[in-house]
C-alpha positions in Angstrom: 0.0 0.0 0.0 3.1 2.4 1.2 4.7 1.2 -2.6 4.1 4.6 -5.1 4.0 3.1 -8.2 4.0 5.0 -11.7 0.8 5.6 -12.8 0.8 4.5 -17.0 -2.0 4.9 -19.7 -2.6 2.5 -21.5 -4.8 1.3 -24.2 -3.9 -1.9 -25.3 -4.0 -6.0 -25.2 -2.3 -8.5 -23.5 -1.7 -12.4 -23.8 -0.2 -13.5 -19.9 1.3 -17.0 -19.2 2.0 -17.1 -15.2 3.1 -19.5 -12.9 3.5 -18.8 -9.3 4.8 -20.7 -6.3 4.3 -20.0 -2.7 2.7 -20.7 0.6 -1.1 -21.5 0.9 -3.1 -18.5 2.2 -4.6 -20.7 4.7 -1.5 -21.5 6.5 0.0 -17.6 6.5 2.1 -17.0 9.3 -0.2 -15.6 12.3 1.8 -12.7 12.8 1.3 -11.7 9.2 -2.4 -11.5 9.3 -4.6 -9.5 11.8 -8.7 -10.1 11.5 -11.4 -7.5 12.3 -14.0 -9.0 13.5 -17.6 -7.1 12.6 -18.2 -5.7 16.2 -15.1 -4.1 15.4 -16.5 -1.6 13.1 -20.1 -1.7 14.7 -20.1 1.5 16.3 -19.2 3.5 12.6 -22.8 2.3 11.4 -20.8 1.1 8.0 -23.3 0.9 4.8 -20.6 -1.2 2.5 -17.7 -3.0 2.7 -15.8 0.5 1.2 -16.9 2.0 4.4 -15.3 -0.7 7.0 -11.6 -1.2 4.2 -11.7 2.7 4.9 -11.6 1.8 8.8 -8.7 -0.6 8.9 -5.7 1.0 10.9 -2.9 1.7 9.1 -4.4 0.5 5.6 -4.8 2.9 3.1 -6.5 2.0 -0.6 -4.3 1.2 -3.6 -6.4 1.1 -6.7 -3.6 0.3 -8.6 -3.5 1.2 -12.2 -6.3 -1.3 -14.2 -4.2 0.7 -18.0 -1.1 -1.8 -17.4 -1.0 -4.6 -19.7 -0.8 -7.5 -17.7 -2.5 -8.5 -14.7 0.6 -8.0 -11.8 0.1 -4.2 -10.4 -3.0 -3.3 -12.3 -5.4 -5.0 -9.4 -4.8 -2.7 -6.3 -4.1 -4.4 -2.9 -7.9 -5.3 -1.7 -8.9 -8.6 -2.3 -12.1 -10.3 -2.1 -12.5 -13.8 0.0 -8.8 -14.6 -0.6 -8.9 -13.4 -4.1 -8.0 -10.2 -6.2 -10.8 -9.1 -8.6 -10.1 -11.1 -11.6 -12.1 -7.7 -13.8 -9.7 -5.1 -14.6 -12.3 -2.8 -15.6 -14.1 -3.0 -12.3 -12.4 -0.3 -9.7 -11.6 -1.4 -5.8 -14.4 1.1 -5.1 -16.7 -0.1 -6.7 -16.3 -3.5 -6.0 -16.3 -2.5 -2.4 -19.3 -0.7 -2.5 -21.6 -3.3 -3.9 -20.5 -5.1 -0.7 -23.6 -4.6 1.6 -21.9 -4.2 5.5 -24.0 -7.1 6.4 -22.7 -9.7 4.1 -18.8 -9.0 5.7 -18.2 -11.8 7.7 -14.4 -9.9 8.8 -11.4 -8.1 7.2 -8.0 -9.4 7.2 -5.5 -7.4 7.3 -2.4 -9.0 5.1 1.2 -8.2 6.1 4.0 -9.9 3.3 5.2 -13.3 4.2 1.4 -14.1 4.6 1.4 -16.7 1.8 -0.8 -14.7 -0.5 0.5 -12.7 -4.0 1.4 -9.4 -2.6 2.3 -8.2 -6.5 4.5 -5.5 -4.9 2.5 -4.4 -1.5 3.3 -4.3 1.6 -0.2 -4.7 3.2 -3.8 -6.3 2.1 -6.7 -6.0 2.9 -9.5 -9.4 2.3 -12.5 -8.7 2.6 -14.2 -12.1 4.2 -17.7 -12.7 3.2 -20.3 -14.9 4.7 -21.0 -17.5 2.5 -24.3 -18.8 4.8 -26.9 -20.2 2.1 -28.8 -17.0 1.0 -30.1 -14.8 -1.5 -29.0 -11.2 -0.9 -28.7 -8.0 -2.4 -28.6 -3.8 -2.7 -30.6 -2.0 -4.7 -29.0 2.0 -4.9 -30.7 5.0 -6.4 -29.4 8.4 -6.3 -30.0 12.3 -7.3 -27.4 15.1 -7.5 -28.6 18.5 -9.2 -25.7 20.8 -10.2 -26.2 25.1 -10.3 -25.5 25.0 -14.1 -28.6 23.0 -14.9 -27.0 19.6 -15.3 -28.5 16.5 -13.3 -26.6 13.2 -12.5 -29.0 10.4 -11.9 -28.0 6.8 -10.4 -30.0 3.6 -10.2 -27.9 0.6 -9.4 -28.6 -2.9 -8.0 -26.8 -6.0 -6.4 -27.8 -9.5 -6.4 -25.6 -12.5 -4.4 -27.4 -15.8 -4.5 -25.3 -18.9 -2.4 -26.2 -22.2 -2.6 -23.3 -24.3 -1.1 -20.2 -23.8 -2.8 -22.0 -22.5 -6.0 -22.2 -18.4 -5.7 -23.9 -16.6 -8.1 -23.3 -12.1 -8.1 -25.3 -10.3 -10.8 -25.0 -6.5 -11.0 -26.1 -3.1 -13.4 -25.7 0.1 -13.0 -26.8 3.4 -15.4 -25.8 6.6 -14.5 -24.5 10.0 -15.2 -21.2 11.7 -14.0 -20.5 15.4 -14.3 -16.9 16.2 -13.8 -16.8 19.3 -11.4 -13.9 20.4 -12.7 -15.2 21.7 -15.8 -18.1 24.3 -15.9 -18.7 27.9 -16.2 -16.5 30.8 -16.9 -13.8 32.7 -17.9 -11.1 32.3 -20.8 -8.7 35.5 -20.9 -5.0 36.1 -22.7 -3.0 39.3 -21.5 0.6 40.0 -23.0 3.8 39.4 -20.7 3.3 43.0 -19.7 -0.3 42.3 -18.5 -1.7 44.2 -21.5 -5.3 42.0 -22.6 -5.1 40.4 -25.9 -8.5 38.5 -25.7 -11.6 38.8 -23.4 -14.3 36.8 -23.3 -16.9 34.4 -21.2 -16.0 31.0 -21.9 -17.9 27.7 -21.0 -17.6 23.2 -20.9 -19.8 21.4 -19.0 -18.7 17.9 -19.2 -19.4 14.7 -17.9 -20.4 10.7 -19.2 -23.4 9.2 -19.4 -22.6 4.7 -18.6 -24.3 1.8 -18.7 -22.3 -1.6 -17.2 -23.3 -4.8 -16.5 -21.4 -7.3 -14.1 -21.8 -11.0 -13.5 -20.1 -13.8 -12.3 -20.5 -17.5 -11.3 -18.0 -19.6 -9.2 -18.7 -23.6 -8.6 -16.3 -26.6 -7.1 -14.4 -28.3 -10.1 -11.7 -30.9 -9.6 -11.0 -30.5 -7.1 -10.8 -27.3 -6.7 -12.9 -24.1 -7.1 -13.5 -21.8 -10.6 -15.1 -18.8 -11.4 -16.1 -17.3 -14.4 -17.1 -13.7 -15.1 -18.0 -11.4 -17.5 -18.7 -7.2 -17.8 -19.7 -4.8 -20.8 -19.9 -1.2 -20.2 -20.7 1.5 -22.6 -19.1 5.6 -21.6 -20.4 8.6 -23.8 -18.4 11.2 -22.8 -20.1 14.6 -23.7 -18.7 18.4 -23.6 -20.4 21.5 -24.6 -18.3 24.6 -25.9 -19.9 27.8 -25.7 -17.0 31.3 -25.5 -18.2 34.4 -26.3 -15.3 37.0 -26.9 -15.4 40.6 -25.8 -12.3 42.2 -26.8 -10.5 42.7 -29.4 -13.4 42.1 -31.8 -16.6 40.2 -30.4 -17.3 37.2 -31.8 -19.0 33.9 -30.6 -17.5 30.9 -30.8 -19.1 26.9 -30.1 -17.8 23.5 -30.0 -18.9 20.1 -28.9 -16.6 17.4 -28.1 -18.2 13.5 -28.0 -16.1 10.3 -27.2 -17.8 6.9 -26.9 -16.1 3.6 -25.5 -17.2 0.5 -25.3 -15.7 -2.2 -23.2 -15.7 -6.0 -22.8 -14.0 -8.5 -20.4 -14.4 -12.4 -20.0 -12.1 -13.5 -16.9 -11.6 -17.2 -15.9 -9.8 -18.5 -12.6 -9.2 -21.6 -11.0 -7.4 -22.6 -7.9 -7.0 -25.7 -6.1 -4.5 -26.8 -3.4 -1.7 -29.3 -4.3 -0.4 -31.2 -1.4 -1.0 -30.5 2.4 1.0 -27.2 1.5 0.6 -25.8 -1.8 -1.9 -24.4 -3.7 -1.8 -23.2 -7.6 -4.1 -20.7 -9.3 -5.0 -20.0 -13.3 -6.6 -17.0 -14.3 -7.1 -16.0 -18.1 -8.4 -12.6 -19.0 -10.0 -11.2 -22.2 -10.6 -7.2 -22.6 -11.2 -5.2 -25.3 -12.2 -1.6 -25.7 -13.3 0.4 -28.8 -12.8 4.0 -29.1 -14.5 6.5 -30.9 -14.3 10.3 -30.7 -15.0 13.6 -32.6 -14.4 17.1 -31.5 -15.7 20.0 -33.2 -15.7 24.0 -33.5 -17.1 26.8 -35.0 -16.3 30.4 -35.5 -16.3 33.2 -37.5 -13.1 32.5 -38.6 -14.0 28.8 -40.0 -14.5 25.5 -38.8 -12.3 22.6 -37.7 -12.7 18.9 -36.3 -10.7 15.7 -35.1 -11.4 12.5 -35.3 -10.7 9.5 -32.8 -11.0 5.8 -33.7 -9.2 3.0 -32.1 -9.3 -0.7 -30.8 -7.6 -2.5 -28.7 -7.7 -5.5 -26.7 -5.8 -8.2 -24.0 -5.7 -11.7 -23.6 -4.1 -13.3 -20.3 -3.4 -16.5 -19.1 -1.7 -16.6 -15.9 -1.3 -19.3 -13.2 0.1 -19.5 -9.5 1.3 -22.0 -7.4 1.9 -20.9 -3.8 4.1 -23.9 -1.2 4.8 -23.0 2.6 7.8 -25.0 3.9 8.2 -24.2 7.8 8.9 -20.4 8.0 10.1 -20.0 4.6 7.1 -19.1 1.8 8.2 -19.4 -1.7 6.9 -18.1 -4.6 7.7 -18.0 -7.8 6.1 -17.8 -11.5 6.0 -17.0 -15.4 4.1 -14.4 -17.3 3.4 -13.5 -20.6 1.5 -10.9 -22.9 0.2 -10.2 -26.2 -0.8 -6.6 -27.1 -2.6 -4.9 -29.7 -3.7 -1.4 -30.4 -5.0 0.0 -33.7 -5.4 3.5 -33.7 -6.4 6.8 -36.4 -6.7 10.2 -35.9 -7.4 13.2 -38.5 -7.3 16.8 -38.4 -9.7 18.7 -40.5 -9.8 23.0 -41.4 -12.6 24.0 -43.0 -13.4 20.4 -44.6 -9.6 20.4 -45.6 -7.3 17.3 -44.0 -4.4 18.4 -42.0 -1.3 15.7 -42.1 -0.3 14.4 -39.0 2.8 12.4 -37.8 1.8 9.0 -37.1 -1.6 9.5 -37.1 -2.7 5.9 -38.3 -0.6 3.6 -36.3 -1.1 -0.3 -35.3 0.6 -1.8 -32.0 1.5 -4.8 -31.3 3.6 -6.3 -28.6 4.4 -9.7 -26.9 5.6 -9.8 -23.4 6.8 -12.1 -20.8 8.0 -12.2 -17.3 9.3 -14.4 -14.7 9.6 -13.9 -11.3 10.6 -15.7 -8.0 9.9 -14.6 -4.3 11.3 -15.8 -1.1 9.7 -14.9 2.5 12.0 -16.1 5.7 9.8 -15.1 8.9 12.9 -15.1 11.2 10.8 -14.7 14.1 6.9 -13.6 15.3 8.7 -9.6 14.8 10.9 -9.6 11.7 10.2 -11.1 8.2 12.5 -10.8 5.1 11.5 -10.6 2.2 13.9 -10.9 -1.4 12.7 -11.8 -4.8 13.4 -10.5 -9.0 11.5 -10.6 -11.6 12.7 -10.6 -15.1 11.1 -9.1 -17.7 11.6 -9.0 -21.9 8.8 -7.7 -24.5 9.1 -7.1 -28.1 6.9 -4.2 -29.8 6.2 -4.1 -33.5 5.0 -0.7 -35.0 3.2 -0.4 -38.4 1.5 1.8 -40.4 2.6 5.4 -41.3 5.8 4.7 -39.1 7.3 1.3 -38.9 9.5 0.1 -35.6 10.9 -2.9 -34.7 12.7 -3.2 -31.0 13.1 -6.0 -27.6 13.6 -4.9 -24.5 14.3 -6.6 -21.2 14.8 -5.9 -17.7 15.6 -7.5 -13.9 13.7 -6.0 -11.6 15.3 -7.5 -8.0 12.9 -6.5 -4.6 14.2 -6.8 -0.7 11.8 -5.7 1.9 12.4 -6.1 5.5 9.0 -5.9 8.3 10.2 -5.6 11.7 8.1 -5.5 15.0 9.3 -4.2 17.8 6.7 -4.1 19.8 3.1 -4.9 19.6 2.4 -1.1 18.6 4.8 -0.5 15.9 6.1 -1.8 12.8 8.9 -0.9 10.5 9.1 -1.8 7.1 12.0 -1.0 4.9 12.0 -1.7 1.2 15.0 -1.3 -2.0 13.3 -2.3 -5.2 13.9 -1.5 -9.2 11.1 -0.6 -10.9 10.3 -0.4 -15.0 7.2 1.3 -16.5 5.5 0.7 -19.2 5.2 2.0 -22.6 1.9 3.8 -23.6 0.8 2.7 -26.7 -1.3 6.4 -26.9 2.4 7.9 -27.2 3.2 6.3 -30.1 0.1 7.8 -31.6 -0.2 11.9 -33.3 -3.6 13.8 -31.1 -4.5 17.0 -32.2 -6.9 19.4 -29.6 -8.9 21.9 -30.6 -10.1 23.3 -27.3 -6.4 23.5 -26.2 -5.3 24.5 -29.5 -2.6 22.1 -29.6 -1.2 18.9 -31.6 0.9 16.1 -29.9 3.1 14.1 -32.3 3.2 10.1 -31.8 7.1 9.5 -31.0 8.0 5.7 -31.9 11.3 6.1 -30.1 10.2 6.2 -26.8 11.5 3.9 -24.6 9.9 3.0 -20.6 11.5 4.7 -17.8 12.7 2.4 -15.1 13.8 3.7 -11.1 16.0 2.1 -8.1 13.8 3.4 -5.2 14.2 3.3 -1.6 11.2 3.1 0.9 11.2 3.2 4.9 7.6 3.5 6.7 7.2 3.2 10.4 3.3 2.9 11.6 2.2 3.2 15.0 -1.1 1.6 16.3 -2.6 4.0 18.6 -5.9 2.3 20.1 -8.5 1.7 17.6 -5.8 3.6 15.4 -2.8 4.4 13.1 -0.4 6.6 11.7 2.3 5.7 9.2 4.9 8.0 8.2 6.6 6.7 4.6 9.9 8.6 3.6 11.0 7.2 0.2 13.6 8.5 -2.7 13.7 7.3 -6.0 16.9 7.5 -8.9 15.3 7.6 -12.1 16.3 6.3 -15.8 14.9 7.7 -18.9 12.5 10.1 -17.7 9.1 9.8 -19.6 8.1 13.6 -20.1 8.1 16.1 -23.2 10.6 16.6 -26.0 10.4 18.4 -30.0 9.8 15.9 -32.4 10.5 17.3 -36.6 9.1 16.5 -39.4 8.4 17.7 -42.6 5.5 19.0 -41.5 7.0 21.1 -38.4 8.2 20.7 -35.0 5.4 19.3 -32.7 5.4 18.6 -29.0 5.5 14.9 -28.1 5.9 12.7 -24.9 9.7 11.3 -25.1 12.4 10.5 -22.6 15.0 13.3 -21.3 17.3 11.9 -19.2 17.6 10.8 -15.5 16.2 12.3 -12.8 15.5 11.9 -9.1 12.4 12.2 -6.7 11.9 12.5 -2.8 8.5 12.1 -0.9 7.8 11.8 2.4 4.1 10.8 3.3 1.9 10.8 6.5 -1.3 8.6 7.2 -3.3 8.5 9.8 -6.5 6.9 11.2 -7.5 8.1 14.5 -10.7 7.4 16.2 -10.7 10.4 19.3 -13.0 8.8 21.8 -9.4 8.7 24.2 -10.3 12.0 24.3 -14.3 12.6 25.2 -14.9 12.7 21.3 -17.2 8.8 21.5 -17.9 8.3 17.8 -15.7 10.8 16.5 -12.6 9.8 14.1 -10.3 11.9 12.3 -8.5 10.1 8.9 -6.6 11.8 6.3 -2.9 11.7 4.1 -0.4 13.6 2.8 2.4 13.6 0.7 5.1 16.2 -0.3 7.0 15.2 -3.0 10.0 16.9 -4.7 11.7 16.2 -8.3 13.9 17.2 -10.4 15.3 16.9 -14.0 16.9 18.9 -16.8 14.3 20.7 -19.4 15.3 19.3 -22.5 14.4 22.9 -23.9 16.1 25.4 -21.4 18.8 23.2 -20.1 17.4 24.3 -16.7 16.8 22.4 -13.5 13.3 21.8 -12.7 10.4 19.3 -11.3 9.3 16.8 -13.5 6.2 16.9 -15.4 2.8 16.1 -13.9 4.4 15.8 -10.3 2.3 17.4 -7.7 4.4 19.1 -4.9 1.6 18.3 -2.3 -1.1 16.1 -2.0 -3.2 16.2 1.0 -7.2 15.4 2.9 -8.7 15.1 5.8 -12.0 13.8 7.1 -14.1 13.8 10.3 -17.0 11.4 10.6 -19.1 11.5 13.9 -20.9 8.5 14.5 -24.3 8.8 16.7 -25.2 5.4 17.0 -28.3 5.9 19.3 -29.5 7.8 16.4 -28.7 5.5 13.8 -27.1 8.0 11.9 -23.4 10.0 11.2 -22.4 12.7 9.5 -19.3 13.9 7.8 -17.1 16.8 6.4 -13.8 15.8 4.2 -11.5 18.4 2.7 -9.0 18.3 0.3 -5.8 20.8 -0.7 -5.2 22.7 -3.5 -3.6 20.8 -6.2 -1.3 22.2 -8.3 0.2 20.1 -11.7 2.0 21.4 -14.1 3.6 20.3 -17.0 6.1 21.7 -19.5 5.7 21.2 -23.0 8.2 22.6 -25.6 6.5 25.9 -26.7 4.3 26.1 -23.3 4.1 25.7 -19.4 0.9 24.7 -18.0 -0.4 24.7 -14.9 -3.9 23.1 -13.7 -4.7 24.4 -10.2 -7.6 22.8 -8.5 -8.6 24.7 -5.0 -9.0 23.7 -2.0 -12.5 21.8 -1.7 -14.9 20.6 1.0 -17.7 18.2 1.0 -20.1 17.1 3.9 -22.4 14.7 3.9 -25.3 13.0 6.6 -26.4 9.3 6.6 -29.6 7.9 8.8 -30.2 4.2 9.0 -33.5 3.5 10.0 -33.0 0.2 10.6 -30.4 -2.7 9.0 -31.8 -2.2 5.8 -32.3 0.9 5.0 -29.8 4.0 4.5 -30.7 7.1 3.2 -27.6 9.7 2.8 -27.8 13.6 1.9 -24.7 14.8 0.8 -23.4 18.4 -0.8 -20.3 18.5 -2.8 -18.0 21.2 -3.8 -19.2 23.8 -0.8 -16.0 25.9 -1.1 -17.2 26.9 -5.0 -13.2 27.9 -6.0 -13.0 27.8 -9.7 -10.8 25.3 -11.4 -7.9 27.4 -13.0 -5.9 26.5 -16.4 -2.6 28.8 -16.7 -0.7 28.3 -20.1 2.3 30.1 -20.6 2.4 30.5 -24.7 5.6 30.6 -26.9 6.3 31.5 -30.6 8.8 28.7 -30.6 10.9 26.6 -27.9 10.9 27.8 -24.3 14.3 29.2 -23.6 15.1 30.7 -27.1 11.6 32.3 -28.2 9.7 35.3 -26.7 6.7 35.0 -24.4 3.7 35.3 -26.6 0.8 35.7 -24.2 -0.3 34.0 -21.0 -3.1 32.4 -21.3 -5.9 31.9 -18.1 -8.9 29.7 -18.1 -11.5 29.6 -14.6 -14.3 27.1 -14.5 -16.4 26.9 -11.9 -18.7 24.2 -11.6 -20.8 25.7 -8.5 -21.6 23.4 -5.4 -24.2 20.9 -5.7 -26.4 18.6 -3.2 -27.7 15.2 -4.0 -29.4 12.2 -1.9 -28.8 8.7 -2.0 -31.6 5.8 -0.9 -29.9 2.2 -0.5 -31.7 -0.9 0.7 -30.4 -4.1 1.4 -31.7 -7.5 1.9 -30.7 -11.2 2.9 -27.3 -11.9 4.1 -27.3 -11.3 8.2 -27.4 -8.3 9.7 -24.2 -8.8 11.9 -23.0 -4.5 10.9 -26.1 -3.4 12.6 -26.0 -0.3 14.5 -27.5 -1.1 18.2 
């Protein structure tokens, strides 16, 4: 959980071949896994199993990052009766809150060493359900009306049906998000000198309409135990333009930008234990997603468009085989993966096509890793842990730019866990690290709201890092708080470069050297009844971080693109359990991400923001929440810092500032649940 690893895009496919070996789950060392029983969590009235992962001490949520191709690291570190979510689609969140409260039977919290597939974390959590014979369920519905006129509407249901060792879990969902940080507003350029250049009102609601439906079906099989399951989900994402300039020369301007995807996954695992001691697990994975997008505007001055279209897909096959031998767990497996991405894009101006670099591209890409793991748990206070992995891909580029090229890596891990007493823990960790490629990068995209054109770059090769981690976390009652300090040396930083053609220097994502970065994080978890607060617990994080790498452009020192220099929330809940009900306020910094391109700086600023929200549960079954959203009302503010060539050797050419403001907005939600036992209800 404490692990910060890079976040990639990725829109591709992926054929996996995995074999693991370590110790059964069932016979984890004691000290490695802590269970919370229900009556733990009783008194914070929890509605799903989101709201009691939340309440763990010393656990924070990991969604990890479902655009890597493969299944290692794109799952997050929640797993689900012993198991990670074999959907990559499906987010932890969501997951978690189709989990009634009721139906959790306890959570485990899962320290390495444990005998379960950590895939780089240092703690789980498993979520334990009860698997009583039962037909249970949620059905959600849910309002939230936005000042601009927009409405978000949510209806959403559950159903669980347990017969034996046969489990059945249907679910669908449609709904509409609206993305706050667009809206209503302002869009101004003034001269170095402060001097105005353009005026003018500007406005983009935006948000996505979805439709998903979830199913899957696990039965005993030879021994063993297999599951099938199976999503589709269909996201129309939607923007209306409307700017009306003031100065120079009025003139009104519209746009509309529109981007459907469609996605598919088919998952299949098995697992079965193999001896008194082992036990092996198969998983095979099939995703696609389709791509389709158009963005257009209009103004007095003519008319231009883009078009999106691409498909891609992954295929996995993995398998694990886990062996405990007295305090030593082994572990140790194969993987492999086919990808594929076929992508176009156009640029029209006034009905006339622009060329593009790269703009019809196909990706392909066949991958494989093996890894091995060993866990020595010394003593009931200090574990060590020391494994590699060894990766080697080769990607095939065709269409209007060809490429051939293999890569391979080692990526070696040791992490230590220490106990010195029964309130702290210390956990140090040295690991090498590789991203992945982003298959999007390799592609030209062309923006008409930004006014800007990114050219695909076919040379780009994955950054890799040698970081060092040390976290100490101290249980205080009902409580935590970890502090993380880690520092990272990094290899071929991923960030922007000039890329010319014929047709003219573009910017593009590229690599720019090495680099290094330092962040030091806090977490905490800290229920204040100690101190005549009953019901009262205070949670939040933060993280300063600090990079730095040399501007391909300037030649200058600065912090690498896209890093935020502090990250940071806090929440109080107060739970009022004679009244069935508790209420809430969480707020969250400024954030502040910038990100240099060749002829530009840009800097998105989102303000500080504060939500509340109240929650009555009239009985076991029933919860009814109020919540408002966005109370602060700070606009969200774009700063672009325009050239008339590269940074460093061409004049300022205005400074460009865009505020949208999306207004606070207040919503109810009605859940009710049914079946499954009752075991989270508030006395």
């Amino acid at each position: 959980m404490f692990l910060s690893f890079p976040s990639r895009r990725a829109a591709a496919a992926v054929l996996l071949i995995s074999m693991q070996a370590t110790a059964a789950a069932a016979a984890g060392d004691a000290s490695s896994v802590t269970a919370f029983e229900p009556a733990y969590f009783a008194s914070a009235q929890p509605a799903s199993a989101l709201d009691i992962v939340k309440l763990v001490p010393g656990f924070r949520l990991e969604e990890g990052d479902s655009e890597l191709r493969g299944y290692a690291g794109a799952s997050g570190n929640v797993l689900v009766d012993g198991q990670r979510p074999t959907s990559k689609e499906d987010t932890l969140e969501d997951v978690l809150k189709r989990i009634p409260a009721a139906s959790v039977d306890r959570v485990e919290l899962i320290r390495s060493g444990a005998g379960y597939d950590m895939q780089g974390y240092t703690l789980l959590a498993n979520v334990v359900r009860s698997n009583a014979q039962s037909l249970s369920g949620r059905i959600e519905g849910s309002y939230a009306n936005y000042r601009h006129g927009y409405e978000a509407p949510r209806l959403a249901g559950e159903l669980r049906h347990v017969a034996g060792a046969n489990v059945l879990d249907l679910s669908g969902a449609v709904y509409r998000e609206i993305d706050d940080e667009h809206g209503f507003g302002s869009r101004n350029r003034h001269a170095g000198d402060g001097t105005p250049v353009r005026l003018g009102r500007y406005d983009q609601p935006q948000g996505n309409d979805i439709r998903e439906a979830l199913g899957s079906y696990q039965r005993p099989l030879a021994g063993g135990t297999v599951r099938v399951n199976g999503l589709y989900k269909m996201k129309k994402m939607f923007a209306n333009i409307g700017e009306q300039v003031t100065f120079p020369t009025p003139y009104d301007a519209s746009g509309t930008e529109r981007v459907n995807t469609e996605a598919t996954e088919i998952g299949l695992r098995y697992d079965r234990s193999v001896g008194a001691r082992s036990r092996m697990e198969l998983l095979a994975l099939r995703r696609t997603t389709g791509i389709d997008g158009v963005d257009r505007s209009h103004a007095p001055t003519g008319s231009d468009a883009t078009f999106e279209n691409s498909d891609a897909s992954e295929t996995i096959l993995r398998g694990v085989l886990r062996r405990k031998a007295g305090n030593i767990s082994l572990e140790g497996g194969l993987e492999g993966a086919f990808n594929t991405l076929d992508s176009h894009s156009a640029l029209e101006e006034d009905g006339i096509a622009v060329p593009l670099p790269a703009a019809n591209v196909r990706v392909e890409e066949k991958r494989a890793e093996a890894f091995f793991t060993a866990a020595w748990h010394v003593s009931g206070a200090l574990t060590v842990e020391a494994g590699s992995r060894y990766e080697t891909s080769t990607l095939t580029q065709s269409g209007d730019s060809a490429l051939r090229k293999s890569q391979s890596f080692v990526k070696p891990r040791v992490l230590v866990r220490w106990a010195p007493s029964p309130r702290d823990e210390i956990r140090a960790l040295v690991e090498r690290s590789v991203g992945q490629l982003d298959f999007a990068d390799f592609v030209s995209s062309a923006s008409l709201t930004g006014g800007t054109v990114t050219a695909g770059n076919k040379d780009l090769e994955p950054d890799s890092l040698w970081r060092a981690e040390l976290a100490w976390e101290r249980r205080i009652g009902k409580g935590s708080v970890v502090l993380t300090a880690r520092q990272e040396a990094i290899s071929d930083v991923v960030d922007r470069i000039p890329v010319f053609t014929d047709e003219g220097t573009f910017d593009a994502v590229g690599n720019i050297g090495s680099g290094r970065r330092r962040e030091l994080q806090l977490d905490f978890n800290l229920p204040l009844d100690p101190l005549g607060l009953p019901g009262v617990t205070l949670q939040g994080n933060g993280l300063w971080r600090r990079s730095r790498v040399t501007d391909p452009v300037t030649g200058e020192r600065r912090r690498i693109s896209e890093d935020e220099p502090l990250e940071a929330k806090v929440s109080l809940t107060h739970d009022i359990a004679r009244w069935h009900t508790r209420w809430g306020v969480n707020y969250v910094l400024a954030e502040k991400e910038t990100t240099f391109k060749i002829d530009e700086i840009e800097t998105d600023r989102v303000p500080d923001r504060v939500d509340a929200f109240v929650e009555y549960k009239p009985d076991a079954a029933w919860t009814l929440r109020a919540f408002a959203k966005n109370i602060t009302s700070s606009p969200v503010v774009r700063t672009r810092s325009i050239y008339d060539g590269l940074r460093g050797s061409a004049p300022l050419r205005y400074i460009e500032r865009r505020e949208l403001n999306s207004g606070p907005y207040v919503g109810v939600t009605i859940q009710r649940t049914f079946g499954g036992r009752a075991a989270m209800q508030a006395s």
